[in-house]
C-alpha positions as CSV (number, residue, x, y, z in Angstrom):
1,X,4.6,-40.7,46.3
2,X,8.0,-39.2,44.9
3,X,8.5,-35.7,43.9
4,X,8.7,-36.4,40.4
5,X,5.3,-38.7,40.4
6,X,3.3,-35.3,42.0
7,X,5.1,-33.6,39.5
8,X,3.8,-35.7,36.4
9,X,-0.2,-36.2,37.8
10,X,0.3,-31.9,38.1
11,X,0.9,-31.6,34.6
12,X,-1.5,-34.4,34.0
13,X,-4.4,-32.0,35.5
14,X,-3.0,-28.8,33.9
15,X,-3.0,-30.3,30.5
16,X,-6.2,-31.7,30.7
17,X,-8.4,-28.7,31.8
18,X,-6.0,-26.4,28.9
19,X,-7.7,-29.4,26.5
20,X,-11.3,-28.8,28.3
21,X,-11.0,-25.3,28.4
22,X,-10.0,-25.2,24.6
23,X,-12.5,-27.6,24.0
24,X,-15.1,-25.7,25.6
25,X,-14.2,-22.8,23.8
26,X,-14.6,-24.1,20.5
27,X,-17.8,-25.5,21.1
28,X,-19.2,-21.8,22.2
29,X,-18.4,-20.2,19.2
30,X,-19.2,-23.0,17.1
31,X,-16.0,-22.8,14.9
32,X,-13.3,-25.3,13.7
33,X,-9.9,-25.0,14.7
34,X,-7.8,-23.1,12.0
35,X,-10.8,-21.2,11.3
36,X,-8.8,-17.7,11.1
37,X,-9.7,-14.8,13.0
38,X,-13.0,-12.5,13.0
39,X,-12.7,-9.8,10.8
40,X,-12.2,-6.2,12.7
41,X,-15.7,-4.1,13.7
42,X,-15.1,-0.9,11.9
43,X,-15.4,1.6,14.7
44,X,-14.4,4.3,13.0
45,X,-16.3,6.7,9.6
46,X,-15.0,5.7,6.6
47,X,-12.7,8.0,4.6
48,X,-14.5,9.3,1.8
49,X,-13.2,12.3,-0.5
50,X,-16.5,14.5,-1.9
51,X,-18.2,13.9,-5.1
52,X,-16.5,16.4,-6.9
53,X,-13.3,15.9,-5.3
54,X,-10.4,18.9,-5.4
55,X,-6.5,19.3,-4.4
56,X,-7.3,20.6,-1.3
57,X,-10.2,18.0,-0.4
58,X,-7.4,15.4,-0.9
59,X,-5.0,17.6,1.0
60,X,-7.5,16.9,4.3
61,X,-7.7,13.2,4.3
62,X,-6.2,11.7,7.4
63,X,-6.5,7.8,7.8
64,X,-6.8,5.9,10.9
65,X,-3.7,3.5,12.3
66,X,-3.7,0.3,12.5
67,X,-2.1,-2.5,13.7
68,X,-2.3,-4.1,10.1
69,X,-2.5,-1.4,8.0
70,X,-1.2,0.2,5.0
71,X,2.2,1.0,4.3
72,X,2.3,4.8,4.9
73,X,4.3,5.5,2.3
74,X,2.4,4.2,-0.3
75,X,-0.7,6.0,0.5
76,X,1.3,9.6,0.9
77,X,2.0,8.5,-3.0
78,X,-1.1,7.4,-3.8
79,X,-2.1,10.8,-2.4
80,X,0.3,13.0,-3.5
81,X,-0.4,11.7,-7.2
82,X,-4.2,11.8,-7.2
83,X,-4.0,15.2,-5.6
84,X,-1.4,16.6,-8.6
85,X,-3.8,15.4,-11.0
86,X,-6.9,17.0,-9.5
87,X,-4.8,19.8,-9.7
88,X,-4.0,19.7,-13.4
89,X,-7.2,18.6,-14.5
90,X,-8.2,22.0,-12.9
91,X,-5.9,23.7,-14.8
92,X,-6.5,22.5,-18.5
93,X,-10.5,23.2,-17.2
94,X,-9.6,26.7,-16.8
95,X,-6.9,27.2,-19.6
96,X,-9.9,25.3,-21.9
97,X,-12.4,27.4,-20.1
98,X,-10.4,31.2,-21.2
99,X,-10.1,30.0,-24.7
100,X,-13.9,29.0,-25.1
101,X,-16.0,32.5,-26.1
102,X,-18.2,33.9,-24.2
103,X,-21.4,33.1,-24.2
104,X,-22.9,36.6,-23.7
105,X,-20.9,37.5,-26.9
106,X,-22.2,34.7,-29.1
107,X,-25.9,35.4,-28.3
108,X,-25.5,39.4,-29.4
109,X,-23.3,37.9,-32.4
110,X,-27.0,35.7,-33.4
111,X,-28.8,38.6,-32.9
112,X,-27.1,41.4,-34.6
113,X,-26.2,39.2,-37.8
114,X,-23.0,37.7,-36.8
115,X,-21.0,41.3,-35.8
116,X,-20.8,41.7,-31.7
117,X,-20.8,45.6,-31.2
């Protein structure tokens, strides 16, 4: 036999057990080909801001990185904007909140007629 016919019954055997060895897998984990990947194991908490949510709270998020993952900058916007309006919605709470009377006053007001002392 000729180098090249050794050569060609080589590749012969190598492509065959690739197409047994694919095979085989396939048949293990029971899916088609072009079925996509798995989707990831989360392994890590999720990121969760608290209930009542404040500038600060969104000043201490950190998210994990990822081989696909967001774009970076997008989320330091996303961020940066949800943490400036926390931040005025504070505001206009407290601003509403000096403007509103007290409520100690209004209950003497009921009780003395409607003039605090």
């Amino acid at each position: 036999m000729g180098a090249v016919s050794f050569f060609l019954v080589f590749l012969a055997i190598v492509l065959l057990g690739a197409a047994l060895a694919f095979g085989v897998g396939i048949a293990r984990t029971g899916r088609s080909f072009g079925a996509g990947l798995d989707e990831p194991v989360p392994n890590l908490p999720p990121v969760l801001l608290p209930a009542q949510a404040t500038a600060p709270d969104v000043d201490r998020v950190r998210f994990a990185l990822g081989l696909r993952g967001y774009r970076m900058d997008q989320v330091d916007q996303v961020l940066d904007d949800l943490r400036e309006q926390l931040a005025a919605k504070d505001r206009e709470i407290e601003r509403l909140g000096s403007l509103r009377e007290p409520d100690g006053l209004r209950d003497k007001e009921a009780e003395t007629g409607g003039t605090a002392p």
